[in-house]
C-alpha positions in Angstrom: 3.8 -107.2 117.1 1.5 -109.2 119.6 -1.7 -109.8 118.9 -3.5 -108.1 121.8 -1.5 -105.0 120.5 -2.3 -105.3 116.6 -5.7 -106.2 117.1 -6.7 -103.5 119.8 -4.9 -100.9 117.6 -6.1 -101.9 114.6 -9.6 -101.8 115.5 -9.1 -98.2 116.0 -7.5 -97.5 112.9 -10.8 -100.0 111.4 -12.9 -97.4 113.3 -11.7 -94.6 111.2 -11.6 -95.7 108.3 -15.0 -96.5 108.6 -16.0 -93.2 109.6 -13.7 -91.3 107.6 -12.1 -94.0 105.0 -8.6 -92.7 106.2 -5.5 -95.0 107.6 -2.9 -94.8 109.9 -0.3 -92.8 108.2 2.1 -95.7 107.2 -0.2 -97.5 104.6 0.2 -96.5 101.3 -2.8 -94.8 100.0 -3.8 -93.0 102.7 -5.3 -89.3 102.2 -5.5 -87.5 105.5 -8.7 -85.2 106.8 -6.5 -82.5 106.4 -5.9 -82.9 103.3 -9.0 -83.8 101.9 -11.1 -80.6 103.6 -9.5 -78.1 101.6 -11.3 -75.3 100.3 -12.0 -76.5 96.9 -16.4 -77.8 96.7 -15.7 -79.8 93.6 -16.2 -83.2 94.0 -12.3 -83.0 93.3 -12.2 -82.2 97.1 -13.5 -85.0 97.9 -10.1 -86.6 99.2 -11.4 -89.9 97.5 -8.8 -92.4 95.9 -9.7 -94.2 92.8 -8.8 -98.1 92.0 -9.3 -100.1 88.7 -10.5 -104.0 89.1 -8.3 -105.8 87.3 -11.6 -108.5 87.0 -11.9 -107.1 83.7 -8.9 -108.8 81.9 -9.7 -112.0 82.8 -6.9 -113.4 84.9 -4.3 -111.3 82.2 -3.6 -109.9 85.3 0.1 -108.2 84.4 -1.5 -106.3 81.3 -4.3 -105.3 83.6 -1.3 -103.7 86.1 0.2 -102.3 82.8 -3.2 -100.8 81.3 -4.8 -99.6 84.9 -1.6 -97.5 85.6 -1.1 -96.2 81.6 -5.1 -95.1 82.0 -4.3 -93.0 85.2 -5.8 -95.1 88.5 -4.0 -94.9 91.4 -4.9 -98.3 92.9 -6.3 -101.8 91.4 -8.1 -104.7 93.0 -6.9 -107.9 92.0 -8.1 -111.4 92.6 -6.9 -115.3 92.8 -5.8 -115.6 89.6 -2.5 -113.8 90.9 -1.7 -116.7 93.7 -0.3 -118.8 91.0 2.8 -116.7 89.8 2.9 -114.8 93.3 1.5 -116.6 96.1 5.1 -117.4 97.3 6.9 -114.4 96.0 4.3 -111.5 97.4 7.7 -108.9 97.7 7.6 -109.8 93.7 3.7 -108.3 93.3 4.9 -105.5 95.2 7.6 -104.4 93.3 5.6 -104.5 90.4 3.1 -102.7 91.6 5.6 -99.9 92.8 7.4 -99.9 89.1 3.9 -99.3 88.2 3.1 -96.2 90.8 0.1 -98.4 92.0 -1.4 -99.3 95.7 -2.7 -102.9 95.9 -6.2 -101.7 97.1 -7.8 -105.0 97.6 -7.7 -108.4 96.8 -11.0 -110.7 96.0 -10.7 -113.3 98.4 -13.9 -115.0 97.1 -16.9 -116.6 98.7 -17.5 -117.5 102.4 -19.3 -120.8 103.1 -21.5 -121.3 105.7 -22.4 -125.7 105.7 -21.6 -127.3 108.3 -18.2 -128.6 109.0 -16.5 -126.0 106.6 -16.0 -123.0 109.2 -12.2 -124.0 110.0 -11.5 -124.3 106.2 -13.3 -120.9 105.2 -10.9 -119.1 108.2 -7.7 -120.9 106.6 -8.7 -120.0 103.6 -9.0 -115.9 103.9 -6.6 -116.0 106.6 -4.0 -117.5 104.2 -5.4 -114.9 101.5 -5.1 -112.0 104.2 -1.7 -113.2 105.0 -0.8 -112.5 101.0 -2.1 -109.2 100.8 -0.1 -107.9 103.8 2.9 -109.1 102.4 2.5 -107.5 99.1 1.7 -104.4 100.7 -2.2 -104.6 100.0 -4.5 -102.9 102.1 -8.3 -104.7 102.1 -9.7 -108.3 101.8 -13.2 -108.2 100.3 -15.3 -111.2 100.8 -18.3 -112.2 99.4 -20.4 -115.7 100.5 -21.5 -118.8 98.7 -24.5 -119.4 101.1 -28.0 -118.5 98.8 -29.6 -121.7 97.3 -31.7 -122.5 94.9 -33.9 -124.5 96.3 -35.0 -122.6 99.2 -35.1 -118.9 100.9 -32.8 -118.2 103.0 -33.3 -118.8 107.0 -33.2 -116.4 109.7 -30.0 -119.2 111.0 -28.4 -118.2 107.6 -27.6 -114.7 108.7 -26.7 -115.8 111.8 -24.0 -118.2 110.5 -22.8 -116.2 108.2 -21.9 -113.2 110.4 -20.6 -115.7 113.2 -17.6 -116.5 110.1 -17.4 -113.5 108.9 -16.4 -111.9 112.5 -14.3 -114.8 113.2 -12.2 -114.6 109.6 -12.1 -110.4 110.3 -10.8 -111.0 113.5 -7.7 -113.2 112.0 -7.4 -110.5 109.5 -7.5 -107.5 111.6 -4.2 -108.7 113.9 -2.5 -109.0 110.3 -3.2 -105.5 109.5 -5.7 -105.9 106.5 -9.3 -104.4 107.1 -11.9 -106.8 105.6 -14.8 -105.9 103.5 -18.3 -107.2 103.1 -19.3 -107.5 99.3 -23.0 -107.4 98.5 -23.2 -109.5 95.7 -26.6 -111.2 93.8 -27.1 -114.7 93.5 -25.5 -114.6 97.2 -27.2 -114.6 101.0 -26.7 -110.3 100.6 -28.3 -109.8 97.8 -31.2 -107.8 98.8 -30.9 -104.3 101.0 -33.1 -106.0 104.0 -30.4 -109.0 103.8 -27.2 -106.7 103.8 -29.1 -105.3 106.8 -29.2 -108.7 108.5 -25.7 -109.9 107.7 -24.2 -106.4 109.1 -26.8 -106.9 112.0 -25.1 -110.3 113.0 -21.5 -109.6 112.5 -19.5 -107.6 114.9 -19.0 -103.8 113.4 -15.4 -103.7 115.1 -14.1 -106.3 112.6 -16.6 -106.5 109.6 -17.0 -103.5 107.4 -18.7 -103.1 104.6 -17.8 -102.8 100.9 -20.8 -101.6 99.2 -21.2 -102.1 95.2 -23.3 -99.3 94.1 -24.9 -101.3 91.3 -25.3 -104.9 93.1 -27.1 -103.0 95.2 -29.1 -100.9 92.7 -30.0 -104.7 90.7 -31.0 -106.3 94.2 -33.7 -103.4 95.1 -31.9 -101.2 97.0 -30.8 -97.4 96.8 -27.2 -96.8 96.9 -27.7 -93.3 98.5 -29.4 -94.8 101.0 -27.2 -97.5 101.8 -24.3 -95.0 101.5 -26.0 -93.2 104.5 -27.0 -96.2 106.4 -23.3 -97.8 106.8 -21.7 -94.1 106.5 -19.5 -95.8 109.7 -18.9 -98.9 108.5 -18.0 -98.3 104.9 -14.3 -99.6 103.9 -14.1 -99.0 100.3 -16.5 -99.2 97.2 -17.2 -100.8 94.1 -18.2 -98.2 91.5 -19.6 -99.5 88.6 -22.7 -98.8 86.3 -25.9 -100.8 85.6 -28.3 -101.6 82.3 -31.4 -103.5 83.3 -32.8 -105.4 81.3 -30.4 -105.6 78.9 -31.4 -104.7 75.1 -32.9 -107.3 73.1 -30.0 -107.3 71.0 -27.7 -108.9 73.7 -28.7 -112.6 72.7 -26.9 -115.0 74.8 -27.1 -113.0 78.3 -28.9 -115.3 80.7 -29.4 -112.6 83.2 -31.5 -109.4 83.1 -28.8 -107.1 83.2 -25.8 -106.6 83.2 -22.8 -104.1 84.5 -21.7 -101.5 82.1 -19.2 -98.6 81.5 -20.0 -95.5 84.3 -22.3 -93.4 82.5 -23.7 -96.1 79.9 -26.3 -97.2 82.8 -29.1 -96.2 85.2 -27.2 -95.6 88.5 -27.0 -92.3 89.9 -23.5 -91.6 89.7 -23.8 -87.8 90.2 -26.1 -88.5 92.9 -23.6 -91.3 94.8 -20.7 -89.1 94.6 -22.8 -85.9 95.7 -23.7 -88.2 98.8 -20.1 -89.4 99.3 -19.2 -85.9 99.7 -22.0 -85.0 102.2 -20.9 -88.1 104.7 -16.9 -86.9 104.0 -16.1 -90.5 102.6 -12.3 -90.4 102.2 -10.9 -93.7 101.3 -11.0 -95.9 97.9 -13.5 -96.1 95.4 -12.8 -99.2 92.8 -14.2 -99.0 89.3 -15.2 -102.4 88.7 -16.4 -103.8 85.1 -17.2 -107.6 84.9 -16.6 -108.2 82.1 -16.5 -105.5 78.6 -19.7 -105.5 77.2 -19.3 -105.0 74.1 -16.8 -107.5 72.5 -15.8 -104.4 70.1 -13.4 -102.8 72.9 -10.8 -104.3 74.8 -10.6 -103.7 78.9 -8.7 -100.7 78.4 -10.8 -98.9 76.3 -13.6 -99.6 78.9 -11.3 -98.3 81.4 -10.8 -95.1 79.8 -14.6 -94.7 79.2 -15.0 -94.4 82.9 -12.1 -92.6 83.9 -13.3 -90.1 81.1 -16.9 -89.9 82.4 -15.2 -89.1 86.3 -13.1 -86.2 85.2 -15.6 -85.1 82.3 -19.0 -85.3 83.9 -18.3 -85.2 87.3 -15.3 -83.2 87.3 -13.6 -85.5 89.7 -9.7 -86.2 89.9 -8.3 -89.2 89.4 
């Protein structure tokens, strides 16, 4: 497949899954217009997918395959701590993923750096990781970016860099048939909703979409509804996860003012996000995402089954 051909194609498949989060029909995963319109006005209709990080299990990665398919998600997200055992075996991930009924949804592909002199390497980099997920049958690359300092805010030039990169990695990616995500993040350059606004302003829409985390956003000063209507044409999948802020007094030990919590056990708006997603007709993949388990009681599986619970239960979705 040329890459004139891949690319131009591509783009247009990019294109709709940005507007309507649905694929060409020969990636796995894919839930068609079609399908997802039908009659029913339960959130159930949505036509949405739902993935399971596998962040949570702390590079366990196998039992996190095992647990995420026992709870019931159709999809997980998994990260670098896979490249060791699969890296140069990717048919192997995909046959395990297959045993286990599962769609390789996306792949963390870590931060992009923006000093000077590291714009080759960060390319390789995600290129090489992009590369890895198409061979293992995955369909997304998220990204995040390394470039907030401590020492100073960050410059209008920032931005600029950093969507320069971003465009250049997405357009690598894009001829190998992986759609690459934006991931707001704090303690990174798109933290805030004014700085999302700038990093999407200076990266080409045809390559860069965006992968908006509900409660990153929510903790950097943003509203997720909002955002969720603002990049309604850009969206490539989410991160759904919940948010406690500031974090009781009993948490001792937690440097941070909050932190990321079962769905339900926060101060997001879940009903309100997925009552938005329905408005806009947002078809693709929605990833539950949990850190880490915050409370050393439970074990990644039990979270997992808290939130599937509180999607079927409360919002009467299907998983």
């Amino acid at each position: 497949m040329s890459s004139s051909f891949s690319r131009r194609d591509f783009i247009a498949a990019l294109g709709a899954v940005a507007a309507a989060a649905s694929l060409p029909s020969a990636v796995p995963g894919k839930v068609s217009l079609a399908d997802s319109n039908r009659g029913n006005e339960s959130f159930a209709a949505s036509g949405m997918s739902f993935g399971y990080a596998a962040i949570t299990w702390n590079g366990n990665d196998t039992q996190a395959i095992k647990d995420v398919a026992e709870v019931g998600f159709k999809g997980i997200q998994l990260r670098t701590s896979v490249l060791p055992e699969f890296e140069k075996r990717p048919a192997a991930l995909r046959e395990l993923l297959a045993a286990n009924h599962l769609t390789f949804t996306a792949f963390s592909s870590g931060g992009v750096r923006i000093a000077p002199g590291t714009e080759a390497e960060e390319i390789t980099k995600h290129v090489r990781n992009a590369t890895f997920v198409r061979d293992a049958g995955g369909l997304y690359l998220q990204v995040t970016d390394s470039a907030r300092q401590k020492d100073r805010k960050p410059a209008p030039d920032d931005f600029k860099q950093l969507g320069r990169v971003l465009t250049e990695i997405a357009k690598r990616v894009v001829d190998l048939g992986v759609g690459l995500g934006y991931h707001n993040h704090m303690n990174s350059l798109g933290e805030g909703p004014e700085e999302v606004d700038r990093i999407m302003d200076a990266s080409d829409p045809r390559y860069v979409k965006f992968e908006l985390d509900i409660a990153h956003y929510q903790q950097g000063g943003g509203d997720p509804v909002q955002a969720l209507r603002k990049y309604r044409d850009r969206l490539l999948f989410l991160h759904i996860k919940d948010l406690e802020s500031p974090v009781p007094a009993s948490s001792k030990g937690n440097e941070r003012s909050y932190r990321f919590v079962e769905l339900g056990r926060g101060k997001v708006d879940l009903p309100a996000v997925f009552k938005t997603l329905k408005e806009i007709k947002f078809h693709g993949w929605a990833v539950v995402e949990l850190d880490a388990v915050p409370d050393n009681a439970r074990t990644p599986r039990e979270s997992a089954i808290i939130c599937k619970k509180y999607l079927e239960e409360k919002l009467k979705l299907t998983i």
